[in-house]
C-alpha positions, 0 to 999 in steps of 0.5 A: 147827741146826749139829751142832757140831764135831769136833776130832781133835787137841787137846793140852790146854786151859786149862792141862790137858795131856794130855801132862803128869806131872800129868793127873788123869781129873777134869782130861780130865772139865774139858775135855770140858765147856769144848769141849763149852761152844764147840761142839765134841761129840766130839775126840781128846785127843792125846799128843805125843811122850813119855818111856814114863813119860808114856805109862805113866801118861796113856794109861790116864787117856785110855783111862778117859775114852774112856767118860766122858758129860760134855762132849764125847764122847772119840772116842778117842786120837790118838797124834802121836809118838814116831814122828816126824822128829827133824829141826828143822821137821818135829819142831816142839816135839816133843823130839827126845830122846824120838823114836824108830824107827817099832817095832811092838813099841813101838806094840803095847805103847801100844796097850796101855796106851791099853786098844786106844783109840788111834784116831788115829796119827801117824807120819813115814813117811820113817823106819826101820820106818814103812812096816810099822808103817802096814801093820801098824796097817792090817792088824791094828786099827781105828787111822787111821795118818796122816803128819805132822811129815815129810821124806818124799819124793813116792815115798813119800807116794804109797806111804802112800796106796797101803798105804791111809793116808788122812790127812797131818796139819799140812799146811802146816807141820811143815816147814822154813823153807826148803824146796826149791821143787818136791820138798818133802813139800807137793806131793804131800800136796796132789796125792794125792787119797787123802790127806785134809789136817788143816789148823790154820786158826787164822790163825797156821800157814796165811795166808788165801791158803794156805788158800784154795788147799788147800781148792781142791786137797782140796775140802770132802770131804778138808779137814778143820779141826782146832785143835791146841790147846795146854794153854795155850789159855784161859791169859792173855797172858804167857810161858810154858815148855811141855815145856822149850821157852820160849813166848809167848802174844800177846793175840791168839791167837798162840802161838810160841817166845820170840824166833823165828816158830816155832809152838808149838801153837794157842790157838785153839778149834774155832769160832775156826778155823772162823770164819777158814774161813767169812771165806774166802768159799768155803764154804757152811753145808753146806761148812762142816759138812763140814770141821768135822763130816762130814769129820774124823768119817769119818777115824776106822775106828771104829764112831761111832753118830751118834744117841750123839754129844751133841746141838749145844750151840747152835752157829749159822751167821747165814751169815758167822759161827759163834757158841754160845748164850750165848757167841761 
């Protein structure tokens, strides 16, 4: 029996968000149980780029549901921002307006109010104050710093992995349309080998071939599947306003902003991307529970007791296609 799944970044679900003004501990108790539903047995709820009130008031929710036994087992909380690019592509949805400089200080008084169960960090390492901030989370915690939503250049990307970073998140995207065809931040993401990639294969943010070429440059052992799903995942086709920025969600899956290509997040679930990873023809079942288990579970630093993460929900592999007792 495959394992399940492992997701270290997941936004929200069906119209649960954890970065909104009115998440309840019962809501965190409701996904946990509808991930757990379609594979997925331990995640990172993730709090995007917020005003402090949001931080004052989810991060202890998140903290509390740490020690929840129902559903999927919360690993712990993945804090993707405030310390980001605020640059167009790079920052995604991110509001610009609530970025701020890589602060110590700041990420001491999240962790915090996260009660120390932050385990997962992203930051663009380009900004001012980045680099001691990663040494510091590297010196002083059991957080997995990772760099994600960048402009950094090749200098500084293998300076990351020489501070002991091991992770880059969204790696082929978080970016600029355009791009300069040899110094932009994807090469040396790519060619780092201690930098192990999370890559949304939803098949919306990377085409087949992209994917095909990052799982050859990181191998199953520095790939890992992640959904980065949106609140709005599971919600019916329509338009939709999501942290002020205008959305549309397509019958099939496709989330992106109103009239432009741009993504705003996945409506795809773990067992959907990881079914456009097995249509590749790459990866065998053991390949695959690599990037959809063992590799994500090993990024954390944190102690995690594979005997306590709850048993398989019947997740099943007949050789081409992943599927979940009673359900697709």
């Amino acid at each position: 029996m495959f394992p399940g799944f492992v997701d270290l970044q997941v936004n929200g679900l069906r119209n649960v968000d954890f970065s909104g003004p009115a998440l309840t501990f019962e809501q965190v108790e409701e996904v946990s149980r509808a991930l757990y539903a379609r594979g997925v047995v331990a995640y990172c709820p993730t709090v995007i780029t917020s005003p402090m009130e949001i931080y004052e008031r989810n991060l202890p929710i998140l903290a509390r549901a740490c020690d929840c036994t129902t559903g999927a087992q919360v690993l712990g909380i993945h804090l993707e921002g405030p310390f980001l690019s605020p640059e167009d592509g790079a920052r995604g949805v991110h509001p610009r307006q609530h970025m701020v400089e890589p602060s110590q200080a700041l990420f001491d008084r999240l962790r915090d109010l996260a009660e120390d169960r932050i385990v997962f960090l992203t930051v663009a390492p380009e900004r001012p104050g980045a680099l001691p901030l990663i040494e510091h989370v590297l010196s002083n915690t059991r957080i997995t710093p990772a760099i994600g939503h960048h402009l950094a250049d090749a200098a500084t990307i293998h300076r990351c992995a020489d501070l002991g970073v091991r992770a880059c998140v969204h790696v082929g995207n978080g970016l600029p349309e355009l791009i300069h065809r040899h110094f932009n931040p994807l090469w040396p993401m790519l060619a780092e080998d201690r930098l192990t990639g999370l890559f949304i294969s939803d098949g919306f943010h990377l085409p087949k071939d992209m994917l095909r070429v990052c799982l050859r440059a990181k191998g199953p052992a520095r790939f890992a599947v992640t959904s980065d799903l949106s609140p709005l995942a599971g919600q019916p086709p329509g338009e939709y306003s999501f942290h002020g920025v205008d959305v549309v969600l397509e019958e099939d899956r496709h989330l992106h902003c109103r009239g432009a290509h741009q993504l705003a997040g996945s409506a795809s679930e773990m067992i959907d991307c990881m079914n456009v990873m097995a249509s590749l023809g790459e990866l065998d079942e053991s390949a695959l529970r690599r990037i959809g288990f063992d590799t994500p579970l090993g990024l954390l630093r944190i102690p995690c007791d594979l005997d306590r993460l709850p048993r398989s929900p019947g997740v099943h592999f007949d050789g081409t296609h992943f599927s979940v007792a009673g359900g697709v």
